[in-house]
C-alpha positions in Angstrom: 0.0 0.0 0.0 1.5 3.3 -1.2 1.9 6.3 1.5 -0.4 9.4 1.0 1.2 13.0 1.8 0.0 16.2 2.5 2.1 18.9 0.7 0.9 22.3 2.5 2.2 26.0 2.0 0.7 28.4 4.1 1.0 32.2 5.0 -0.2 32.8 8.4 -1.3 36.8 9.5 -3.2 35.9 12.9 -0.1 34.1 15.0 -2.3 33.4 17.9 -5.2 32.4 16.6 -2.6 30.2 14.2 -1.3 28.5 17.1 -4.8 27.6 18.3 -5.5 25.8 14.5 -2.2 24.1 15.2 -2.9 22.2 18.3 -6.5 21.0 17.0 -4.8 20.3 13.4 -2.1 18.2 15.5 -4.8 16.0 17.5 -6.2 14.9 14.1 -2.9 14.2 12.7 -2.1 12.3 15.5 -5.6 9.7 15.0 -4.7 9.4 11.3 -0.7 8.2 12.6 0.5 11.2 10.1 4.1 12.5 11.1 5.6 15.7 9.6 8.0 14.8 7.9 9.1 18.6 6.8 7.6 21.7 9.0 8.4 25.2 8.2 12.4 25.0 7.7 14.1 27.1 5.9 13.5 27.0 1.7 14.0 28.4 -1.1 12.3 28.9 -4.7 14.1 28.7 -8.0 11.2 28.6 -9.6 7.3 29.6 -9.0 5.6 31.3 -6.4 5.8 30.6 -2.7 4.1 30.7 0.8 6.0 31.4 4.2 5.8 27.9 5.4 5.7 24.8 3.8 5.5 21.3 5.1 5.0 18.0 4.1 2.8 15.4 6.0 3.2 11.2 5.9 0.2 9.1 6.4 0.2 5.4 6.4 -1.7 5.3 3.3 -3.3 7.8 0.9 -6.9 6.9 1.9 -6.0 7.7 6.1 -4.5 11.4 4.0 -8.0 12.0 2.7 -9.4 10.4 6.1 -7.8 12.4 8.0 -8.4 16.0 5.7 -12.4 15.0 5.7 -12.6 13.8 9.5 -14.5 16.1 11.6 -11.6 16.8 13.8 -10.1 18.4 11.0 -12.7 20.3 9.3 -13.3 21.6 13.1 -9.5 23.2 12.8 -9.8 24.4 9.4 -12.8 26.8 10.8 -10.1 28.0 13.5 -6.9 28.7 10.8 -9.4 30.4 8.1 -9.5 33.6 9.9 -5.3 33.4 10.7 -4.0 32.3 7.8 -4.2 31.4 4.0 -3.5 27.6 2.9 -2.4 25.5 -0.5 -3.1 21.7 0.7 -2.5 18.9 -1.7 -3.3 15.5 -1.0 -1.2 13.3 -3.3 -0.4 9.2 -3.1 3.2 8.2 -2.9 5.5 6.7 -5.0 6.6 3.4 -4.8 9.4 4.1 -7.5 8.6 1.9 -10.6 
Protein backbone atom coordinates (compact mmCIF):
# COMPACT_ATOMS: atom_id res chain seq x y z
CA UNK A 1 0.00 0.00 0.00
CA UNK A 2 1.46 3.26 -1.19
CA UNK A 3 1.89 6.29 1.47
CA UNK A 4 -0.36 9.37 1.04
CA UNK A 5 1.20 13.03 1.80
CA UNK A 6 0.02 16.18 2.48
CA UNK A 7 2.14 18.88 0.74
CA UNK A 8 0.93 22.32 2.54
CA UNK A 9 2.17 25.99 1.97
CA UNK A 10 0.68 28.38 4.13
CA UNK A 11 0.95 32.18 5.00
CA UNK A 12 -0.25 32.85 8.45
CA UNK A 13 -1.28 36.76 9.47
CA UNK A 14 -3.22 35.85 12.87
CA UNK A 15 -0.09 34.14 15.02
CA UNK A 16 -2.32 33.40 17.91
CA UNK A 17 -5.24 32.37 16.64
CA UNK A 18 -2.65 30.17 14.16
CA UNK A 19 -1.27 28.52 17.11
CA UNK A 20 -4.82 27.59 18.30
CA UNK A 21 -5.47 25.79 14.52
CA UNK A 22 -2.16 24.13 15.16
CA UNK A 23 -2.91 22.23 18.25
CA UNK A 24 -6.52 21.02 17.04
CA UNK A 25 -4.75 20.25 13.41
CA UNK A 26 -2.09 18.17 15.54
CA UNK A 27 -4.77 15.99 17.45
CA UNK A 28 -6.20 14.85 14.12
CA UNK A 29 -2.90 14.21 12.68
CA UNK A 30 -2.10 12.33 15.47
CA UNK A 31 -5.64 9.69 15.01
CA UNK A 32 -4.72 9.36 11.34
CA UNK A 33 -0.74 8.16 12.60
CA UNK A 34 0.46 11.20 10.11
CA UNK A 35 4.09 12.48 11.08
CA UNK A 36 5.58 15.69 9.57
CA UNK A 37 8.04 14.78 7.90
CA UNK A 38 9.11 18.62 6.76
CA UNK A 39 7.55 21.67 9.01
CA UNK A 40 8.39 25.24 8.16
CA UNK A 41 12.38 24.99 7.67
CA UNK A 42 14.07 27.07 5.89
CA UNK A 43 13.49 27.05 1.69
CA UNK A 44 14.04 28.40 -1.08
CA UNK A 45 12.31 28.90 -4.69
CA UNK A 46 14.06 28.73 -7.96
CA UNK A 47 11.18 28.58 -9.64
CA UNK A 48 7.27 29.56 -9.01
CA UNK A 49 5.59 31.30 -6.41
CA UNK A 50 5.79 30.59 -2.72
CA UNK A 51 4.09 30.69 0.81
CA UNK A 52 5.95 31.44 4.19
CA UNK A 53 5.81 27.93 5.42
CA UNK A 54 5.67 24.80 3.83
CA UNK A 55 5.49 21.29 5.08
CA UNK A 56 5.02 17.99 4.15
CA UNK A 57 2.85 15.37 6.04
CA UNK A 58 3.23 11.21 5.87
CA UNK A 59 0.22 9.07 6.36
CA UNK A 60 0.25 5.35 6.35
CA UNK A 61 -1.75 5.29 3.33
CA UNK A 62 -3.32 7.76 0.92
CA UNK A 63 -6.89 6.89 1.90
CA UNK A 64 -6.04 7.73 6.12
CA UNK A 65 -4.54 11.36 4.01
CA UNK A 66 -7.98 11.99 2.72
CA UNK A 67 -9.45 10.39 6.05
CA UNK A 68 -7.78 12.36 7.96
CA UNK A 69 -8.40 15.97 5.68
CA UNK A 70 -12.40 14.99 5.74
CA UNK A 71 -12.64 13.78 9.47
CA UNK A 72 -14.53 16.07 11.64
CA UNK A 73 -11.63 16.79 13.84
CA UNK A 74 -10.06 18.45 11.05
CA UNK A 75 -12.72 20.29 9.33
CA UNK A 76 -13.27 21.64 13.15
CA UNK A 77 -9.53 23.15 12.76
CA UNK A 78 -9.81 24.35 9.36
CA UNK A 79 -12.78 26.84 10.77
CA UNK A 80 -10.05 28.00 13.48
CA UNK A 81 -6.92 28.71 10.79
CA UNK A 82 -9.44 30.39 8.12
CA UNK A 83 -9.46 33.57 9.92
CA UNK A 84 -5.34 33.42 10.70
CA UNK A 85 -3.98 32.26 7.77
CA UNK A 86 -4.18 31.39 3.96
CA UNK A 87 -3.47 27.57 2.90
CA UNK A 88 -2.43 25.54 -0.52
CA UNK A 89 -3.15 21.71 0.73
CA UNK A 90 -2.45 18.93 -1.75
CA UNK A 91 -3.34 15.48 -0.97
CA UNK A 92 -1.22 13.25 -3.35
CA UNK A 93 -0.43 9.24 -3.05
CA UNK A 94 3.23 8.23 -2.86
CA UNK A 95 5.50 6.67 -5.00
CA UNK A 96 6.57 3.36 -4.78
CA UNK A 97 9.38 4.05 -7.46
CA UNK A 98 8.59 1.90 -10.62
Amino acid sequence: MLKGYWIIRIDVNKQEQFKTYAEAAVKALKKYDAQFLIRAGRFEIPEGTNRARNSVVEFPSYQAALDCYNSPEYQQAIKLRLPAATADIVIIEGYDGV
